[in-house]
C-alpha positions in Angstrom: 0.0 0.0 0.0 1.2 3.4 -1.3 1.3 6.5 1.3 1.3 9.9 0.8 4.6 11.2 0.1 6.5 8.4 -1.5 9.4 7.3 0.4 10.2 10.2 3.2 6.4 9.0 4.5 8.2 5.7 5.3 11.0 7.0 6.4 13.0 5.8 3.7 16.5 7.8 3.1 18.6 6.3 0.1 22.4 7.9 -0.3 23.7 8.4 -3.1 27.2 8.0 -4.1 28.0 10.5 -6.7 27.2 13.4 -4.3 28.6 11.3 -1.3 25.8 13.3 0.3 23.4 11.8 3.2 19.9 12.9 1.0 16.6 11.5 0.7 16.9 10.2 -3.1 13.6 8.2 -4.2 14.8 8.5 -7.3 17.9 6.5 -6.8 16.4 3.5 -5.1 13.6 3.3 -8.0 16.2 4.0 -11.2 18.3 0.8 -9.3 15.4 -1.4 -8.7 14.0 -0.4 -12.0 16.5 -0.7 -14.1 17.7 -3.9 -12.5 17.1 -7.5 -13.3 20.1 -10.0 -11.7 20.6 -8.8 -7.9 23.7 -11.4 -5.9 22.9 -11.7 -2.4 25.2 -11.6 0.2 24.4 -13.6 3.0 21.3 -14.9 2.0 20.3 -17.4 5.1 19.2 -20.9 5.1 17.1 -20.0 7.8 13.7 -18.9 6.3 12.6 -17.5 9.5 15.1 -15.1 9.0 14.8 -11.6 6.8 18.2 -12.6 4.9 16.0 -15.4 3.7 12.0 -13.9 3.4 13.4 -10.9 1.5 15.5 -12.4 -1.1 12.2 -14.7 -1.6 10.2 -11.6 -2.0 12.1 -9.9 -4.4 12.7 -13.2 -6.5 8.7 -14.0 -6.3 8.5 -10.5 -7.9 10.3 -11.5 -10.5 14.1 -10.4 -9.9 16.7 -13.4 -10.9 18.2 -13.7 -7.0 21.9 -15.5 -6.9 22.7 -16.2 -3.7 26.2 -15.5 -2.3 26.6 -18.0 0.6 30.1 -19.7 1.7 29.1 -23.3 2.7 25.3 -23.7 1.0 24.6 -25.3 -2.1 21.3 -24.1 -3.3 19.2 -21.8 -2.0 16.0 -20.7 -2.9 15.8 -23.4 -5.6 19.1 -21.5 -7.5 23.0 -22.6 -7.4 25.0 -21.2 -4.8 28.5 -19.4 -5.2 30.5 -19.0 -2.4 31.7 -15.7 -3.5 31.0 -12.7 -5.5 33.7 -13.6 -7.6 32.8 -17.1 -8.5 29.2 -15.6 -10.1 29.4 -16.1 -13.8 27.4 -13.6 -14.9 26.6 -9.5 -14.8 25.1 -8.5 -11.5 23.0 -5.5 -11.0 22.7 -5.4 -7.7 24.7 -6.4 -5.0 22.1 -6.7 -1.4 24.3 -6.8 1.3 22.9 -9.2 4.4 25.9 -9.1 6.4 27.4 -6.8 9.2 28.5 -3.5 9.0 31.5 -4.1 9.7 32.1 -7.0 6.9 30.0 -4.4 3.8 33.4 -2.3 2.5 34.9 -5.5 1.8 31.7 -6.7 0.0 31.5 -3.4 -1.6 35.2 -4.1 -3.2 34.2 -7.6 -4.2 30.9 -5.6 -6.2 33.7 -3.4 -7.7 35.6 -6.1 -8.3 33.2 -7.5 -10.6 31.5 -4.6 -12.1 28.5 -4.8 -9.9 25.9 -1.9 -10.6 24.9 -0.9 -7.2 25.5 -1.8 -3.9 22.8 -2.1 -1.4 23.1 -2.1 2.3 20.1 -3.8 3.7 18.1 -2.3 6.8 20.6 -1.5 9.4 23.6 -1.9 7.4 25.7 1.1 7.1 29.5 1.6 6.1 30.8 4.9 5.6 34.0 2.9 3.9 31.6 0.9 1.6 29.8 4.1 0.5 33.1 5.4 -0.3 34.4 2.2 -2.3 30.9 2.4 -4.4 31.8 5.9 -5.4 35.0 5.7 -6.6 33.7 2.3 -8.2 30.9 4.6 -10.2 28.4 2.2 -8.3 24.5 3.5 -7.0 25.2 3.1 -3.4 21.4 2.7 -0.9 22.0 1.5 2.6 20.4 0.6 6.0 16.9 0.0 3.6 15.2 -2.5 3.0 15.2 -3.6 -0.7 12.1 -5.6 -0.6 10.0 -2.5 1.4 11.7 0.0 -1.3 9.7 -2.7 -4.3 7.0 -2.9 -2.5 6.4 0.7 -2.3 7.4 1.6 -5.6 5.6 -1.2 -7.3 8.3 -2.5 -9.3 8.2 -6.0 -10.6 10.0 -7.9 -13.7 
């Protein structure tokens, strides 16, 4: 369900990287969600309970190709497994980061790494380092959101 006021009703703040500027940017979280297809999980969880699991599902039932990133799994979500961002055989729009803090700057230099898109920090996720690594990478940087809410809102689906 839409609310008045798109995104700041919510509470939503997306940063963007080419201004390195803290900013409400609706734009930004739409023109990424919209213009991706492929999005490589980062600690997607075996756990279903558990939002690194349910969210991934979300976006993937809307239609996204998910490609979870895991380091012991197999398959997940019905889809191959690779252990690293690096072992992923294929372009990646999005990078969705499930993983602490502390651990997202040296996911954000794996996204570089492989030409990644965007990088985006789930809900309480937030690196000052990795904001900086996806700018100097030319990547679309949201963090501490919820990429699944940020669909939902918007009403994107592939």
């Amino acid at each position: 369900m839409a609310r008045a006021g798109g995104f700041a009703a919510w509470g939503l703040q997306v940063r963007s990287p080419r201004t390195l500027a803290v900013m409400s940017d609706t734009a930004t979280a739409e023109r990424v969600l919209s213009e991706a297809t492929t999005i490589a999980v980062v600690g997607l969880s075996r756990d279903a309970a558990k939002s690194a699991h349910s969210v991934p599902a979300a976006m993937q039932s809307a239609g996204f190709r998910v490609i979870p990133v895991h380091p012991s799994a197999d398959v997940l979500l019905g889809e191959r497994v690779y252990h690293s961002l690096g072992d992923v055989p294929e372009p990646v729009d999005i990078v969705d980061v499930f993983r602490p803090s502390a651990e997202a700057a040296g996911v954000a230099r794996e996204a570089a790494a492989i030409g990644a898109k965007a990088l985006w920090l789930q809900q309480d996720i937030v690196s000052a380092e990795a904001r900086t690594v996806a700018a100097e990478a030319g990547m679309d940087y949201v963090e501490d959101q919820c990429i699944a809410v940020v669909r939902a809102v918007a009403g994107i689906t592939r």
